[in-house]
N, C-alpha and C positions, 0 to 999 in steps of 0.2 A: 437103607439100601446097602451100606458102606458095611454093617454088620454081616448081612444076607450074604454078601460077595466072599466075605474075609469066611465065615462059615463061624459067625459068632453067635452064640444063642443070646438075644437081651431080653431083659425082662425089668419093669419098674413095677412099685411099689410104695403105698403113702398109707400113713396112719388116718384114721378117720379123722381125728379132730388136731390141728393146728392149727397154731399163732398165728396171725394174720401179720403180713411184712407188707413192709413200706419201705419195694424198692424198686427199681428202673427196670421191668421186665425184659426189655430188651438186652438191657448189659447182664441183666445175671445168666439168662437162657445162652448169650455169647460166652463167659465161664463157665457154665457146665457144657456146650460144645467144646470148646479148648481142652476140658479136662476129659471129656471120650476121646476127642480124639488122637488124645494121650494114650490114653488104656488101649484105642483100636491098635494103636503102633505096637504096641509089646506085644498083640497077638496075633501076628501075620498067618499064622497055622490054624486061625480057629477059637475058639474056649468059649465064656462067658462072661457077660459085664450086666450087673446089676446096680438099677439103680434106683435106691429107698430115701424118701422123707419120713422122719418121725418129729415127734417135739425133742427139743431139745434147752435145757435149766434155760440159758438167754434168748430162746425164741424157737427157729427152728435147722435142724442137720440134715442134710441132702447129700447122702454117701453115694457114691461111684465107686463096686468093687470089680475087680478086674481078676480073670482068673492067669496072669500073665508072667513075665518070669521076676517080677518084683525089679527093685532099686537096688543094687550095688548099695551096702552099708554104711560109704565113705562118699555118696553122692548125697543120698537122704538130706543132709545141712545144704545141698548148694540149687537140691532142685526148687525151682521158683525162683532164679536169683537170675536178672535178665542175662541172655545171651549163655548163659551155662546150656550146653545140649552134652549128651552121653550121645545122641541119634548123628550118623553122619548124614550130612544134606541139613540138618536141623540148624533153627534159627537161636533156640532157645529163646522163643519169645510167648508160647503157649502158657504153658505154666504159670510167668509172670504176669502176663493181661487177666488170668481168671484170682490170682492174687491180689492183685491193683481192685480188679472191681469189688472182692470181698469189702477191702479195706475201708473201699470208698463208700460201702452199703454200712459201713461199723462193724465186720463179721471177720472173718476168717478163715485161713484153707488149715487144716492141720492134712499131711503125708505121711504114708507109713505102708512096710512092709505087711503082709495078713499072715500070719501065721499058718505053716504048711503051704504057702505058695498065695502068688498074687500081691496086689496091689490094694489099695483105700485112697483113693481121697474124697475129705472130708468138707463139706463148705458148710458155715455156722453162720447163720446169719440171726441178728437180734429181731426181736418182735418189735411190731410198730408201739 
């Protein structure tokens, strides 16, 4: 609904065959909330947020791209670090809770700028 409002196109996408994970549904689908509605903030005007599973060498990678104005160069190292926000009103606490749950699945967030505009993050989580 939060898309539809903001005038965001989304779309997902999965590989047919993946790794089967062993992990706390409920806290990962709360990290991949956290990390849209990261992406929804940078696109207050609209764009588009894609979001694909494929396999991935340790299991499987669940990317959120964002078609939005990307990270500041010099934030890149401090996003996910609790209480860090670039957002005014922001807690800086989004980021860090879908970080914590990677960590606590064995997996992890990798962040990065997209090349020609936008956003990536990345969540890597290991096969059972």
């Amino acid at each position: 609904a939060r898309c539809k409002r903001q005038g965001v196109r989304f779309s997902a996408s999965s590989a047919p065959a993946l790794k089967k994970l062993s992990i706390d549904r409920a806290l990962v689908l709360e990290a991949l909330l956290q990390l849209g509605l990261n992406a929804l903030e940078a696109m207050p005007a609209g764009g588009t947020l894609e979001l694909a599973a494929a396999p991935h060498a340790a299991g499987v990678e669940i990317e959120l791209r964002d078609s939005g104005s990307g990270a500041a160069p010099e934030h890149l190292r401090e996003l996910g670090v609790p209480f860090f926000t670039t957002k005014p009103g922001g807690v800086g606490l989004g980021l860090a809770i879908a970080r914590r749950i990677a960590v606590a699945h064995g997996g992890r967030i990798e962040l990065s700028n997209r090349p020609g505009g936008g956003f990536s993050a990345r969540m890597i989580l290991p096969a059972a």
